[in-house]
TILOTI-703445 format. One record per residue (C-alpha): x, y, z; chain. Coordinates in steps of 0.05 Angstrom, whole numbers, padded with zeros to 5 digits. Layout:
TILOTI-703445
ATOM     c1     c2     c3 cadena
ATOM      X      Y      Z      A
...
***
This chain:
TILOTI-703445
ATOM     c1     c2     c3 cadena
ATOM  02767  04342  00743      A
ATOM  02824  04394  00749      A
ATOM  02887  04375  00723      A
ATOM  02944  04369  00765      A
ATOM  03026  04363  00736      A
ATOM  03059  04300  00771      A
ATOM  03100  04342  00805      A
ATOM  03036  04382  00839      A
ATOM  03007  04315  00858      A
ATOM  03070  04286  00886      A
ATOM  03078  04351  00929      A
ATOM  02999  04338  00955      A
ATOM  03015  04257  00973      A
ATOM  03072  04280  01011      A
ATOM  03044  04333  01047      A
ATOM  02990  04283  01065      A
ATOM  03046  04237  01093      A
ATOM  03082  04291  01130      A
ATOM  03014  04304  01174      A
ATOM  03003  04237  01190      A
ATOM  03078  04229  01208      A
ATOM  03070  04292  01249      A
ATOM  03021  04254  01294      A
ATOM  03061  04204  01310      A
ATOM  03122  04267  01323      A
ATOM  03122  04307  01390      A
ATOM  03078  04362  01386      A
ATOM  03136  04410  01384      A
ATOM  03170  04375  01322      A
ATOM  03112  04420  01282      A
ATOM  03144  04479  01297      A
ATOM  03199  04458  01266      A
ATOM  03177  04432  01205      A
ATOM  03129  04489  01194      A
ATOM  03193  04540  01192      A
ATOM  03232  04503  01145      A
ATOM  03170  04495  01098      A
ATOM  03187  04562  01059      A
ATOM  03259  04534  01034      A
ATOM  03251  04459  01035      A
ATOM  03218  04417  00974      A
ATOM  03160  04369  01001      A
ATOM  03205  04312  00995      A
ATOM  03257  04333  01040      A
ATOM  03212  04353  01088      A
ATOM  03182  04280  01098      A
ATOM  03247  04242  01093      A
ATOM  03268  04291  01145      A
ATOM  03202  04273  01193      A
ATOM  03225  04194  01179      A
ATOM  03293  04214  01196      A
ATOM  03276  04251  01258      A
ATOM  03216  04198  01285      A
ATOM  03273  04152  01275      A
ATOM  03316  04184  01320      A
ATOM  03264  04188  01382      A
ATOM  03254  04111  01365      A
ATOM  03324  04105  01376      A
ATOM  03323  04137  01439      A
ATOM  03264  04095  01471      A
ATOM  03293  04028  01445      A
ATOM  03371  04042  01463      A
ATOM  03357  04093  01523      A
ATOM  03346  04066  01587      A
ATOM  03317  04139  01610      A
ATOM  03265  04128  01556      A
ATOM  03244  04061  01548      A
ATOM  03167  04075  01571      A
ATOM  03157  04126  01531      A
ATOM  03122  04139  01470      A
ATOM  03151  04174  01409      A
ATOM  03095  04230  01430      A
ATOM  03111  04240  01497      A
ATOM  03176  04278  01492      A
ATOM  03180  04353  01504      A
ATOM  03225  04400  01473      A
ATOM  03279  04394  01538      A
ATOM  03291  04325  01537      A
ATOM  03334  04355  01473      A
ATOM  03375  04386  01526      A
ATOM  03380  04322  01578      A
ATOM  03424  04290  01521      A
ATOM  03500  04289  01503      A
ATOM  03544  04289  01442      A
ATOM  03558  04216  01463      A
ATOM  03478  04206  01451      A
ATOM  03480  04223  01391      A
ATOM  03549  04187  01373      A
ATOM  03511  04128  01398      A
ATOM  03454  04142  01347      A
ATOM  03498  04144  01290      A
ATOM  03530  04091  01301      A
ATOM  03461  04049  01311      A
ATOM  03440  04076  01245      A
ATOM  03498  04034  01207      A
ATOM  03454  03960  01232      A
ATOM  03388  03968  01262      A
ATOM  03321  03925  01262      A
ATOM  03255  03938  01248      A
ATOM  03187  03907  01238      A
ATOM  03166  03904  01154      A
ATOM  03090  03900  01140      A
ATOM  03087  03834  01151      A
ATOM  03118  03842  01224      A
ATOM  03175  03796  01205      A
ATOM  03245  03837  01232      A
ATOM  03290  03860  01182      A
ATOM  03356  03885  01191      A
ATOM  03364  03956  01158      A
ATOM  03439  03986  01139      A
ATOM  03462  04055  01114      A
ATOM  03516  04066  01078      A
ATOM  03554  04138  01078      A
ATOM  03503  04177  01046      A
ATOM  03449  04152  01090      A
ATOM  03480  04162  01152      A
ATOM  03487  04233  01126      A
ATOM  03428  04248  01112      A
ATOM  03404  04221  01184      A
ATOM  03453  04258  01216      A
ATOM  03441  04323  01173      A
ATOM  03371  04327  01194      A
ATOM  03381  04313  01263      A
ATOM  03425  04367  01264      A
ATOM  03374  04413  01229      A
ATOM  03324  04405  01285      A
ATOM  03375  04409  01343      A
ATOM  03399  04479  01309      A
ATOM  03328  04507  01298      A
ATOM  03305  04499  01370      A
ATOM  03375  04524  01398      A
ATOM  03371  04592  01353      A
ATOM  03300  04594  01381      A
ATOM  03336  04591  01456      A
ATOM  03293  04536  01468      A
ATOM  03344  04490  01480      A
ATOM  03411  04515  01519      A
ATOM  03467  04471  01485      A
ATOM  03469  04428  01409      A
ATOM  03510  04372  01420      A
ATOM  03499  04349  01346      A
ATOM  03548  04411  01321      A
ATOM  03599  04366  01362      A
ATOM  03587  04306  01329      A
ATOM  03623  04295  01265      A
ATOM  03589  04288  01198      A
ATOM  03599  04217  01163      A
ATOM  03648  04219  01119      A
ATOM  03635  04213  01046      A
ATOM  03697  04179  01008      A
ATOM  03698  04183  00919      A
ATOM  03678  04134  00887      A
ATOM  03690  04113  00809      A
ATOM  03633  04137  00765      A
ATOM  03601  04078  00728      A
ATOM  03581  04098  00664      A
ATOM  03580  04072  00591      A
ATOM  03629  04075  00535      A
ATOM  03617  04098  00471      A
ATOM  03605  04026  00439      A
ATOM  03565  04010  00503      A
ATOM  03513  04065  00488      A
ATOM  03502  04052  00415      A
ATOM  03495  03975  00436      A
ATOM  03447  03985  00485      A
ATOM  03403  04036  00435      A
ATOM  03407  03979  00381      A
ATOM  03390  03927  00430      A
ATOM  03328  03961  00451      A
ATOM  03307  03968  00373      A
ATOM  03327  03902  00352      A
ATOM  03341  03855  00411      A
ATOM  03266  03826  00404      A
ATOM  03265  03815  00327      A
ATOM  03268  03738  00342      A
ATOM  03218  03738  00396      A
ATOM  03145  03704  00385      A
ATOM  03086  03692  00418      A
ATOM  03067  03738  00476      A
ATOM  03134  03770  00493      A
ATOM  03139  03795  00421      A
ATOM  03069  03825  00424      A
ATOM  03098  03861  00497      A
ATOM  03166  03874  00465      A
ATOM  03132  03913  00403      A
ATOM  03082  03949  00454      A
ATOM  03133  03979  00501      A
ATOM  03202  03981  00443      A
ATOM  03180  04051  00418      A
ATOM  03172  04086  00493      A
ATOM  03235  04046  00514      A
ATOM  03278  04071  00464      A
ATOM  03248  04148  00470      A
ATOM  03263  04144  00540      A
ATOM  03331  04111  00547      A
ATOM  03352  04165  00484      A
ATOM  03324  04216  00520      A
ATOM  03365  04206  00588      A
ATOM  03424  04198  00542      A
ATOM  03422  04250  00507      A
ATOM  03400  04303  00555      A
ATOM  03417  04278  00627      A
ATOM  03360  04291  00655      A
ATOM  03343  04255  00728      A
ATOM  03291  04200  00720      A
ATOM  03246  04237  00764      A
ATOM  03240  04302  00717      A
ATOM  03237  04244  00657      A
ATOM  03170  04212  00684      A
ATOM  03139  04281  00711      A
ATOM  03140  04301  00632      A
ATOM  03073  04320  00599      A
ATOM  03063  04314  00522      A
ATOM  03058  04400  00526      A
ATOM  03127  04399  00548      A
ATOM  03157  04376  00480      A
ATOM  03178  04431  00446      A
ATOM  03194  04403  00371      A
ATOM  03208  04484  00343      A
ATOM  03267  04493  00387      A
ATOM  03280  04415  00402      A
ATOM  03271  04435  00480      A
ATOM  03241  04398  00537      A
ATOM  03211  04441  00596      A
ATOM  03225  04396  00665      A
ATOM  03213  04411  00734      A
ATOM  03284  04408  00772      A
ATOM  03302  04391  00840      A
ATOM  03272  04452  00886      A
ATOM  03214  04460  00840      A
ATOM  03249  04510  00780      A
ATOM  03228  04503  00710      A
ATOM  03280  04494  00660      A
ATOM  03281  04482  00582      A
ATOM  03333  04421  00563      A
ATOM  03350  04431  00489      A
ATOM  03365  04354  00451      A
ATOM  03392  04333  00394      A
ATOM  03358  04297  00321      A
ATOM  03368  04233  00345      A
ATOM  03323  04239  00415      A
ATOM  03282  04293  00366      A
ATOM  03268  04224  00325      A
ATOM  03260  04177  00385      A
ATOM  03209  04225  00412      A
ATOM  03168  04231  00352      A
ATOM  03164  04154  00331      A
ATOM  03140  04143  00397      A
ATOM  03086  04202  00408      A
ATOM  03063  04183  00328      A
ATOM  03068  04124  00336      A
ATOM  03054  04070  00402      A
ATOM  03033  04130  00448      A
ATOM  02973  04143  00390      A
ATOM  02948  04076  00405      A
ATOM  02941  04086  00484      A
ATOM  02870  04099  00522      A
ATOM  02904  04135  00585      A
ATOM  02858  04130  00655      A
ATOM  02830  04186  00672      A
ATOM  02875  04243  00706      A
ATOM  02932  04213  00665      A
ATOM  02916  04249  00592      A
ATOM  02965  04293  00600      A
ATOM  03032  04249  00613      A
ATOM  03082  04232  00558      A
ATOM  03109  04161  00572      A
ATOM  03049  04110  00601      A
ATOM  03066  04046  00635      A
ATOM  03028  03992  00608      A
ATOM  02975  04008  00658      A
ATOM  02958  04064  00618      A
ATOM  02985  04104  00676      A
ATOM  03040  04153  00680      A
ATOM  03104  04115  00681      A
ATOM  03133  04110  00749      A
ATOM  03204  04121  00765      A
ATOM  03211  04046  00787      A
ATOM  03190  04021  00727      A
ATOM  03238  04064  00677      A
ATOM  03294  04043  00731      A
ATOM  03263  03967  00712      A
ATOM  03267  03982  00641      A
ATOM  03335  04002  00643      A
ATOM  03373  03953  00690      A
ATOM  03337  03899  00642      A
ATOM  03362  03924  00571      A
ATOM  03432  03945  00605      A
ATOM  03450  03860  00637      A
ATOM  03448  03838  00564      A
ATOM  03497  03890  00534      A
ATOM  03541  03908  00597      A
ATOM  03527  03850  00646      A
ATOM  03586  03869  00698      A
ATOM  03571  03947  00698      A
ATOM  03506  03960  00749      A
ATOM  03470  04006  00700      A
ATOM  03410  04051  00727      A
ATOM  03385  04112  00693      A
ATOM  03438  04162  00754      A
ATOM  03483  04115  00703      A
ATOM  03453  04141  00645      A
ATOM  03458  04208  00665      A
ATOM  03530  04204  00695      A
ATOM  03543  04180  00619      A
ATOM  03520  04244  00583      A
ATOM  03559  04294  00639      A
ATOM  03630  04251  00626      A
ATOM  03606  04252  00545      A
ATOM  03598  04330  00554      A
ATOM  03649  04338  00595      A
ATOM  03689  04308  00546      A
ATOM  03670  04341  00496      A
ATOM  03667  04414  00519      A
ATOM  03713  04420  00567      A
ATOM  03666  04472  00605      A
ATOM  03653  04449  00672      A
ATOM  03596  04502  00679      A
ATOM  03564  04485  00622      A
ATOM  03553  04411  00654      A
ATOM  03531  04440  00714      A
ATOM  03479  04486  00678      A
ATOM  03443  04427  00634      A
ATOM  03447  04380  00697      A
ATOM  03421  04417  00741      A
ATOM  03473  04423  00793      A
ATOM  03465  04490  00845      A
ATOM  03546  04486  00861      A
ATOM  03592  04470  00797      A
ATOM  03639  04440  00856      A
ATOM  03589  04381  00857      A
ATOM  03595  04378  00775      A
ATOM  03671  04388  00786      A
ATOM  03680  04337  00836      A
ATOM  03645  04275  00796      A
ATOM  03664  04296  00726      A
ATOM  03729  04339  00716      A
ATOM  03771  04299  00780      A
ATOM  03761  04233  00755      A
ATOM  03788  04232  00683      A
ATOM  03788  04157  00663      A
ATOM  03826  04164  00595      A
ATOM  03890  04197  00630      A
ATOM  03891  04142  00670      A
ATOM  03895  04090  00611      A
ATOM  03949  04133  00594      A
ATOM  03988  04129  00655      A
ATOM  03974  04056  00648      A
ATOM  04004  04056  00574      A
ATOM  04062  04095  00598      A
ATOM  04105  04038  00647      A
ATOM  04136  03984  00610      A
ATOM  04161  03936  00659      A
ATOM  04202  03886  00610      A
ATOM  04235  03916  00546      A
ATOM  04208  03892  00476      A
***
């Protein structure tokens, strides 16, 4: 059996799900998504093909004009029968709409800022492609203004926080018995690797779980992930995820039969599977409730931890950017050097309001 890298095989499910997507897509929406293919990642490419089935959905449940049609049945110039109000209409639809779940039961379904973005941004994508083609005469989504994305407070952990948490994960089932201490000692080496590996390297979850055991590098202390866009990169740690890593992999990871097509991967679920990036988000929202219970901790919270600690630190804004990841250092910029916390607790310190 040839072996694939997690991030090859999630690039072949998705391009599985983008054809059968495509069928249910007017014929002309391949065009499209066959020219953005050569600068687009797999996974944008399919949330963009939910995005824009979404939209024709829209358009036969909320458009009289189109209300016996079929998502199919559309042709490339009933892009030009519609309006900037059309598509003001559509964005505002996306904030509260319904929609049948598996079980045909209707749900409601919201977006926040970021979701109505990304909606928007690909509907504006495919309008643009098919009026530089001339195949369309006007874009009415250029007239339509973007949502509106407004800052908000990084969550994070303090410095007490993150040593609590790493001792709680090493010690916080000492006490346990029966089953859950057999479960707790099965999964306490991996959990601890991986939560000190996020924290000390701020790496996304996605490049944490798509690790092989080959991309350890002990000789350099370097770990070779697979960013966003598909480039290779080598993330140098420190001794203490150096010693995290190696209890685990001598230790617990020793003592795991993987299923086939699974040798290769570096953390296992307790499937004996690759570990999924729902489970390490599991992992980490259940150690975080007992040592930070008001602060909503996900690994994007572990990460956001090490670029403030760095930050901090270093005081080099492109440095962050570099060992996260980040194409524009005005997205680093923006979420690390603008919001500095401790001046604030300054400025806080500074008003007396009663003299002593």
């Amino acid at each position: 059996m040839e072996y694939r890298t997690y991030h090859e095989q999630n690039d072949m499910e998705n391009i599985r799900k983008l054809r059968e997507v495509l069928k249910t897509l007017p014929s002309f929406a391949k065009d499209y998504f066959r020219a953005i293919e050569p600068t687009t990642s797999t996974r944008t490419r399919i949330s963009y093909a939910y995005d824009i089935r979404l939209f024709f959905r829209f358009l036969i449940d909320e458009n009289p004009h189109y209300k016996n049609y079929e998502t199919t049945d559309f042709k490339v110039s009933d892009l030009d029968k519609l309006e900037a109000v059309d598509l003001e209409e559509y964005q505002e639809y996306l904030k509260l709409y319904q929609r049948k779940d598996e079980t045909f039961d209707t749900v409601d379904i919201t977006n926040g800022e970021l979701g109505l973005k990304r909606k928007m941004s690909a509907l504006r994508s495919f309008y643009g492609y098919f009026y530089r083609r001339e195949m369309i005469e006007s874009n009415p989504a250029m007239l339509v203004d973007m949502p509106k994305l407004h800052e908000k407070a990084i969550i994070r952990l303090d410095v007490d926080e993150t040593a609590r948490l790493l001792d709680f994960i090493e010690h916080g089932g000492d006490d346990l018995t029966g089953q859950k201490k057999v479960y707790y000692e099965k999964t306490k080496e991996r959990d601890l690797a991986i939560v000190t590996l996020l924290l000390g390297t701020g790496i996304r979850v996605s490049e944490c779980v798509g690790l092989d055991i080959n991309d350890v590098d002990f000789n350099n202390n370097g770990i070779k992930v697979v960013r966003k866009g598909g480039s290779e990169m080598i993330v140098y740690f420190g001794e203490e995820v150096a010693q995290a890593l190696k209890n685990y992999m001598n230790g617990s990871r020793k003592r795991v039969i993987p299923q086939e097509g699974h040798e290769q991967a570096l953390f296992y679920s307790t499937q004996r599977r690759r570990i999924g990036v729902g489970a390490v988000e599991n992992l980490v929202k259940k150690y975080a409730r007992y040592v930070t219970p008001l602060k909503k901790i996900t690994p994007h919270k572990l990460r956001s931890t090490y670029g403030t600690t760095l930050y901090q630190e270093t005081g080099d804004i492109y440095l962050v950017a570099d060992v996260l990841g980040h194409k524009d250092v005005n997205t680093t910029r923006k979420h690390y050097a603008a919001q500095d916390e401790n001046r604030r607790r300054m400025a806080a310190k500074a008003v007396k309001l009663r003299e002593d």
